[in-house]
N, C-alpha and C positions, 0 to 999 in steps of 0.2 A: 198402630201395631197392636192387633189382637194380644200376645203374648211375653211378657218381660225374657222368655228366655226361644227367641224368632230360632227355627229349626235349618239348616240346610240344607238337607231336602226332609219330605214327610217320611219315605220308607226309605231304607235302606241295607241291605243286605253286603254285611261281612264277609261271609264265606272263611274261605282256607286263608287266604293270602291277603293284607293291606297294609299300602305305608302312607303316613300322615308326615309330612312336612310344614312346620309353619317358626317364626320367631316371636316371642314374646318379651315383654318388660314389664316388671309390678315391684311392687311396696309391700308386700304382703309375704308373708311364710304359710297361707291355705290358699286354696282355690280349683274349683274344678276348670281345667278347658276344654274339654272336649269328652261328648260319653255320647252313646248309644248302647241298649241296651234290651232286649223283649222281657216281659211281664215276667220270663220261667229265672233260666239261670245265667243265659247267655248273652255277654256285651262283652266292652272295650270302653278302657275309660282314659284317659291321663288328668294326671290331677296332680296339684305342690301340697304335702302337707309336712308339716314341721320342718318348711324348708328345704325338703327333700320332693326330687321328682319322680313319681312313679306311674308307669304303663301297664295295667290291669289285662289282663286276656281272659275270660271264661266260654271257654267251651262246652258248657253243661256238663264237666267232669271235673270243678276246681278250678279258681284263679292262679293264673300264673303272671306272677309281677316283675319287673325289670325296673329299677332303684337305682335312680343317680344323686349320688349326694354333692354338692356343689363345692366349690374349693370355698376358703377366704370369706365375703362377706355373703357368700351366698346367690340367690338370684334378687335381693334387695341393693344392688349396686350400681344401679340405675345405668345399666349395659342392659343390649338385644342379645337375648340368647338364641338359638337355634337347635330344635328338638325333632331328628324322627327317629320316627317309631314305627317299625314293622313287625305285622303279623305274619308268619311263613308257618303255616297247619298247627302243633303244638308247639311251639317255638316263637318267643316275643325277642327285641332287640330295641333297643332303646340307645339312640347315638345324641347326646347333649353337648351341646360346643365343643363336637370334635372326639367328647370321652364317650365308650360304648360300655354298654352293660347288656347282660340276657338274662331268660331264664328259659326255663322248657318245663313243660308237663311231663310226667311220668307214664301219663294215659298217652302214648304216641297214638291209637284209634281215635280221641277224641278231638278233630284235626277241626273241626267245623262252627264258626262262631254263626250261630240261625239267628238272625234280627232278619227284620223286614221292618224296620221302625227308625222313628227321627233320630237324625243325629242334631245334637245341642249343645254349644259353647258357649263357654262364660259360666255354665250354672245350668239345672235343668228345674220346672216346673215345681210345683208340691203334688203330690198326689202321682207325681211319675215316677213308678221303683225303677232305682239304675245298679243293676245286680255287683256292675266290677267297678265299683268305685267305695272308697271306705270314708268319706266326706261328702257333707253338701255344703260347704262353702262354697259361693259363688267365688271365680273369678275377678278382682280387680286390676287394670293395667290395660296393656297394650297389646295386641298383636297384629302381626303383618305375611303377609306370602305363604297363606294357608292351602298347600293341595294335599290332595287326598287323591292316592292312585290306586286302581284294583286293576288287574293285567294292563293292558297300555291303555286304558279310560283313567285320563287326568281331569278331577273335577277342582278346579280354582274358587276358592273363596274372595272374592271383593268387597271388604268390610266397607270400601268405600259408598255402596249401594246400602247401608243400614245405618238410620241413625245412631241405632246404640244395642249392639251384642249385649244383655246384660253385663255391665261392668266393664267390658272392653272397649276401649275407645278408637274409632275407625276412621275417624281425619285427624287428629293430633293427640300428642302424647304428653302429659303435662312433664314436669319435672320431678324424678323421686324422690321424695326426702328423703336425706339424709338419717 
């Protein structure tokens, strides 16, 4: 593998509308899982920091974030959580085990996320700017039953098929510490 941080596809293109489904489990309170992003202003990021989960949208008018903060001991409670995340034009929604959060842009024109570029989980490259993310902690943990849908094209992630997402592990899942 060319790359510590293997892309799911090379280009790809956001648009108006996308929802990300997948489950994760980590030890950690940082981590990116998922970004895409163009060189200018406009990506989509999820990423845990300070323990808190946040869904980035830039449209080339401003980030708009959607912030779920975890109950109890957090996402370090060695449980699968379950996270999507939809983009609908100026408008993010963020649904984490069941609890919803949104936001929305103020610019309702600026409805359009332009990437034509990789998307990367677990962590992305050095030298790659990912506009809507406010961390580059890589990812450590687990994830499972990752799609990604734009109008009815569901594309399925099978971690099974990679040795190693950076930091993610795609045949077994150790045990969290405590």
């Amino acid at each position: 593998m060319d790359s510590l941080f293997p892309f799911l596809v090379s280009s790809y293109r956001v648009g108006l509308d996308v929802s990300i489904e997948f489950e994760f489990r980590t030890s950690r309170t940082n981590g990116v899982l998922l970004t895409i992003s163009n060189q200018g202003n406009d990506g989509l990021g999820l990423e845990i920091v300070q323990g808190q989960l946040l869904f980035h949208v830039d449209n080339g008018a401003g980030r708009i974030t959607a912030l779920h903060v975890p109950d109890g001991d957090g996402f370090c409670d060695g449980q699968w959580h379950s996270v999507v995340a939809n983009k609908v034009r100026h408008r993010v929604e963020l649904l984490v085990d069941g609890k919803r959060s949104q936001a929305q842009s103020s610019n309702v024109r600026s409805n359009t996320c332009d990437t034509n570029d990789p998307i990367y989980v677990g962590g992305y490259p050095d030298g790659v700017r990912q506009a809507a993310l406010s961390g580059r902690t890589s990812f450590r943990g687990c994830m499972k039953n990752m799609k990604i849908t734009k109008a009815s094209k569901v594309m399925e992630v099978h971690f099974n098929k990679a040795l190693e997402v950076q930091g993610v592990q795609p045949l077994s899942c150790p045990a969290v510490a405590a």
